[in-house]
N, C-alpha and C positions, 0 to 999 in steps of 0.2 A: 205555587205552580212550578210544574218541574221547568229546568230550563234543557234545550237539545242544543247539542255540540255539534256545530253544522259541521266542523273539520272532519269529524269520523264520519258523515253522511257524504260527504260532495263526490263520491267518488273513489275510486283506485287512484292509488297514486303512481304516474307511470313512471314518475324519477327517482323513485324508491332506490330500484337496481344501479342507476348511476350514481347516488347519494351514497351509497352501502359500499359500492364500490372504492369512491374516491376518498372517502372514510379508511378506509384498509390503505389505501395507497398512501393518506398523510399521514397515519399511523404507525404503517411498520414500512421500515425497510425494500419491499419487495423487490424494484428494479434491482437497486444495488447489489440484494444478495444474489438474483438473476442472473447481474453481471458476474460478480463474483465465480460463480458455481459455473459459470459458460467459460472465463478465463479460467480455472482450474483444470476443466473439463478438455479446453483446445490445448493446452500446455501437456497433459501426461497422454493425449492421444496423437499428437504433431502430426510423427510418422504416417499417420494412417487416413488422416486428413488433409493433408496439403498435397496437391495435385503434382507437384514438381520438385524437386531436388534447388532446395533455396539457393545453393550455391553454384547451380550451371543457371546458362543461359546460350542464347545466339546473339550475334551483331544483328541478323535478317529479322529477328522479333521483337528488338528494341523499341520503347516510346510507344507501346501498342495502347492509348487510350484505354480506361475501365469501360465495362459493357453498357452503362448508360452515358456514354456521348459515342457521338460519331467514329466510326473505324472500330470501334471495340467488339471483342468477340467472348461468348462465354467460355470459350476455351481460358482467357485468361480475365476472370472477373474483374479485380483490380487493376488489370493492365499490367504492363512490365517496363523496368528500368532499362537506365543507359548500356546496359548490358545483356537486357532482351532475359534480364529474373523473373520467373514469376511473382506480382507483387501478395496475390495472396498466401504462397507459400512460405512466405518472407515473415510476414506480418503472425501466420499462425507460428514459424518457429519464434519470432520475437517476444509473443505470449511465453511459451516456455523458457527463455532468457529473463523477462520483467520478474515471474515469479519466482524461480532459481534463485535470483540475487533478494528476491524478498523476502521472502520464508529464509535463505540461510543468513541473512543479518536481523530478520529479526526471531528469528531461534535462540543465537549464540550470545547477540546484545540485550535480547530482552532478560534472558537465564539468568546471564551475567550481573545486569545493571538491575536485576531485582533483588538478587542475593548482597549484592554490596549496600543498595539502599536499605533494604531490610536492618541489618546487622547496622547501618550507622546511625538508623533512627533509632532503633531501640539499644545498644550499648550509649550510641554519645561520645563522649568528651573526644580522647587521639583516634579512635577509629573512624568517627564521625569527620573531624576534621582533617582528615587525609585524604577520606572519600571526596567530601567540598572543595576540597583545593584543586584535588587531579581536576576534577569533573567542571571544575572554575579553568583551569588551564587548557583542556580541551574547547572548552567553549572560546576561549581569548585565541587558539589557533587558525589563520587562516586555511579552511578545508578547502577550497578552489587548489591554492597554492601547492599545497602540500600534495594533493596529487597530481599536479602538474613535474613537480618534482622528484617525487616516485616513478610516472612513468617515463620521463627521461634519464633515470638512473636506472632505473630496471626493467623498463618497458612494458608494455600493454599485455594485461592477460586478466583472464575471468577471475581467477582464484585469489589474483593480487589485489583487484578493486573488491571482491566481498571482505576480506581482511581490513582492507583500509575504511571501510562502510562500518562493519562492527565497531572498530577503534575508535569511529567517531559517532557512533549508536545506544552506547551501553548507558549515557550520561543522561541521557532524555528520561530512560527507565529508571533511573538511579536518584534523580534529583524529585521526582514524584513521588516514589514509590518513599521516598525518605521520609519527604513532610506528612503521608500518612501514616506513616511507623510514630513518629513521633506522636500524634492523634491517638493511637489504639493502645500504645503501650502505656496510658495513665487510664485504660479500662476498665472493669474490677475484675472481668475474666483475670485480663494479664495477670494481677497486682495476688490474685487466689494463686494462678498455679506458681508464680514465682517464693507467695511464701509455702506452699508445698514440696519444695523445693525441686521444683524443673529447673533442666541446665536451661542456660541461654538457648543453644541450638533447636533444645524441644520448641521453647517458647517460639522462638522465628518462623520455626517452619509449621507447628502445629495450631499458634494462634494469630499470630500475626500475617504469616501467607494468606491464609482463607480472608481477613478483613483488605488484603492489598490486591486481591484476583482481577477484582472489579475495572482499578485502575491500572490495572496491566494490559486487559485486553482494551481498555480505550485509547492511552497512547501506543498500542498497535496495534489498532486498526485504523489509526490517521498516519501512523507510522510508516504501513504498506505505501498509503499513495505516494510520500515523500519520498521514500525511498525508489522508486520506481520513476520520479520525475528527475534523482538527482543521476540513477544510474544513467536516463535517458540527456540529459544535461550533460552529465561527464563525456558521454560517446560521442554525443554530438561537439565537442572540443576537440575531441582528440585522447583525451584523458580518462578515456575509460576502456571500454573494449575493440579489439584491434578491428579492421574492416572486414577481415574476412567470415566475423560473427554477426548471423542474420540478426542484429538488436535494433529496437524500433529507432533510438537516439544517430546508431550508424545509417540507418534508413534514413532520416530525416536530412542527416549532412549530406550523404550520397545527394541528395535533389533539390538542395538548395542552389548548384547552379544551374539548374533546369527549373526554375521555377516558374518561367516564363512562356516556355515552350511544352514541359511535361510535371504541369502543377501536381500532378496524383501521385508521383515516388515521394515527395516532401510531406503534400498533405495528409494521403490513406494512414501512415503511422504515426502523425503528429495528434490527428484525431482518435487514433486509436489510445494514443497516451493521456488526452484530456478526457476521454469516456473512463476510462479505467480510476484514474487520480480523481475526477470530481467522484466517480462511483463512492471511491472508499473515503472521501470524505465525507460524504453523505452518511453512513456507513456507522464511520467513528462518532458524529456529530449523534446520532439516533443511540449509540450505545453511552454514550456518555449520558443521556438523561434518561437510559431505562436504569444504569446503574447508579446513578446520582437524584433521589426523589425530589432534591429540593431545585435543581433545574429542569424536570419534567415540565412540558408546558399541558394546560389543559385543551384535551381535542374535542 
């Protein structure tokens, strides 16, 4: 006798849509790229979107509560600083400062510390071991320190902190990208074209680049959020960008001594900095096991 499968008879199933849904949601990415693609999107359109010139203000509109507590007006959503700022106009040019220093450190550091990785893993012996050393001595550097030292020798500027951010950026790409040069280059691709005779450089860039892509866009894309905590870290010291630059970290210091009386100039960019840095760790975390199958988890 046949047997009936009551589970396909009992009904529609109405949590199908929520099921499906939250399926996609623990699967890919979505919020994070969301964020992503919204901080891209507020950063190359500032101008056009912030209601106020981040850099004026009044004494008479200072401390103005955000529009969901008392006193606040949508005129100035996030409320405004001890200087009567707009804080949302602040916080959108600060997006365009977070990514500026992001994208150009990790442009110059990834470029950089992937070509030196490359070339130490696959030559070896002295080029290898000059690469490790620098990249050992950078590490043994204290980086607090050292631009604490910089900007009292030289002083505070945008240009100066993305410099000193490469300089101590390039070694993260460099000390990965190495140990899997070292992995690819006993391949049998490799091991064909070299007795073919390709120079070294074909082989780097031609066979060895495409097997390291994978772990390039994973340490940066955990790389963005660090870098964006550290810019926001340095500012907030003192040690980064001067005050008169709307950046979330000078945001944050500006209302640490108001934080009692005008909690919203410290918190709206502190939280802005933890949405952004947990985003892309999220992010990195998701693309490290779409490109690594043996840390895929099963969904």
């Amino acid at each position: 006798m046949r047997m009936i499968n009551t589970d396909k008879v009992a009904g529609p199933n109405y949590l199908a849509p929520l099921e499906k849904t939250w399926y996609y949601f623990r699967r890919y990415p979505i919020i994070p790229v969301g964020i992503f693609f919204l901080l891209v999107f507020v950063a190359i359109f500032a101008p056009m979107l912030a209601p106020f010139d981040p850099a004026q203000g009044s004494i008479r509109t200072r401390h103005i509560p955000p529009i969901w507590l008392e006193g606040g007006t949508a005129q100035h959503f996030f409320g405004t600083d001890s200087l009567g700022r707009d804080m949302l106009s602040r916080v959108i040019y600060g997006a365009r400062i977070a990514l500026m220093v992001a994208v150009s450190v990790i442009v110059a550091g990834g470029i950089s510390g992937t070509i030196i990785g490359m070339f130490a893993g696959y030559l070896g012996g002295l080029v290898d071991e000059v690469a490790m050393r620098t990249v050992d001595l950078l590490l043994a550097m204290p980086f607090l320190l050292v631009a604490l030292t910089v900007v009292i020798v030289f002083g505070q500027s945008l240009t100066q902190m993305i410099i000193l951010l490469i300089i101590f950026s390039w070694d993260n790409f460099a000390r990965v990208v190495r140990a899997e040069s070292l992995r690819i280059r006993r391949d049998a691709y490799v091991d064909a074209a070299r007795i073919a005779g390709a120079s070294n450089i074909r082989i780097v860039f031609r066979h060895i680049l495409p097997g390291v892509f994978g772990v390039v866009l994973i340490v940066a894309s955990l790389r963005v959020g660090q870098l964006i905590l550290i810019e926001a870290t340095l500012s907030f010291l003192g040690a980064g960008l001067p005050k008169t630059v709307p950046a979330w970290g000078v945001m944050v210091a500006d209302g640490q001594d108001w934080i009692t009386t005008a909690w919203w100039v410290a918190a709206v960019p502190g939280f802005m900095i933890f949405i952004v840095v947990m985003s892309f760790n999220f992010l990195g975390d998701w693309m490290r096991d779409f490109f690594d199958p043996r840390l895929r988890q099963s969904r």
